[in-house]
PALOZA-997871 format. One record per atom (N, C-alpha, C): residue in three letters; x, y, z. Coordinates in steps of 0.02 Angstrom, whole numbers, plus 50000, padded with zeros to 5 digits. Example, Ala and Ser with C-alpha at 12.3 -4.5 7.8 and 13.67 -1.06 7.14 Angstrom:
2
ALA506604971650390
ALA506154977550390
ALA506604983550390
SER506424988850354
SER506844994750357
SER506455000250394
% end
This chain:
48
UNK495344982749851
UNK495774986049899
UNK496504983849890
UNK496664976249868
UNK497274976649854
UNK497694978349791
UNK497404980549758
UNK497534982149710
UNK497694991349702
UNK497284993149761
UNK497445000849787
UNK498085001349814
UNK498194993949857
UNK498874994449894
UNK499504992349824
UNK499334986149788
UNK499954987749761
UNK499974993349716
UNK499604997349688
UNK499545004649641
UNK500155009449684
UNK499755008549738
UNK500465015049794
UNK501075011449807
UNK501055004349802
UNK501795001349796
UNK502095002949734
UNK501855002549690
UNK502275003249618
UNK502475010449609
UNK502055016249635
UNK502175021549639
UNK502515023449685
UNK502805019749754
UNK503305023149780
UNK503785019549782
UNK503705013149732
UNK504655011549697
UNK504785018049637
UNK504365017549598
UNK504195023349529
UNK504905030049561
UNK504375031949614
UNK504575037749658
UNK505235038349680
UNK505565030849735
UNK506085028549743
UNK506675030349704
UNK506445026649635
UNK506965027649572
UNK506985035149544
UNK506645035849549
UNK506575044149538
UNK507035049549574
UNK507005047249646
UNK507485052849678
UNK506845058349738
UNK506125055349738
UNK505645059249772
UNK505635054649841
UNK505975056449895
UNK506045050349934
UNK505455052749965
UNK505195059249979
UNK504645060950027
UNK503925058150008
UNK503895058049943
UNK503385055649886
UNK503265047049907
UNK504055043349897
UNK504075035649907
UNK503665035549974
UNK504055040050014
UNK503985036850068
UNK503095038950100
UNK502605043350095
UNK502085044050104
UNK501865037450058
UNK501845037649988
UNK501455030449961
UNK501545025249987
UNK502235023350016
UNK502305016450052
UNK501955015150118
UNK501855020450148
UNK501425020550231
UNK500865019350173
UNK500475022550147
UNK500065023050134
UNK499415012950101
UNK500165010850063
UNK500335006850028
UNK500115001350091
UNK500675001650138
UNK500664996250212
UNK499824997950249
UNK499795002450241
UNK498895001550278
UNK498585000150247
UNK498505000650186
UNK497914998450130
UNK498094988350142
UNK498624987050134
UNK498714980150138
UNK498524978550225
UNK498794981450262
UNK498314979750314
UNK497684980150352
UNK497294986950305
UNK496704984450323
UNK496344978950277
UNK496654977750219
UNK496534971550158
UNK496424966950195
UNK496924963550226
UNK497134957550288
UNK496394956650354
UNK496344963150395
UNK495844962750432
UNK495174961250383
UNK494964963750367
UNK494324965850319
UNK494444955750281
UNK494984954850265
UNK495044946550244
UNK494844942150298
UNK495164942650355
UNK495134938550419
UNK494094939450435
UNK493974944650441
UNK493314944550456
UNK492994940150423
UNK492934943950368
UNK492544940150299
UNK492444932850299
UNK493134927950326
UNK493224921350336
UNK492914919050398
UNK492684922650434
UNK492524921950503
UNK491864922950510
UNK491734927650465
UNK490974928250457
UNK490524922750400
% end
């Protein structure tokens, strides 16, 4: 899963530099939830 999140990070700097800000900017939301459900789904795991 984190590795899903940084894929959509690199693709909406990619995007960024590019000039597709609508593009950046959907991968980066996209990007921030994948890393935070990474985080929850981590916290459990340690708890369980």
């Amino acid at each position: 899963m984190l590795e899903l999140a940084l894929l959509f990070f690199v693709i909406a700097i990619v995007a960024a530099a590019l000039g597709a800000t609508g593009v950046a900017g959907v991968t980066m939301a996209v990007a921030k939830w994948l890393i935070m459900l990474f985080l929850v789904l981590a916290v459990v795991s340690m708890l369980l």
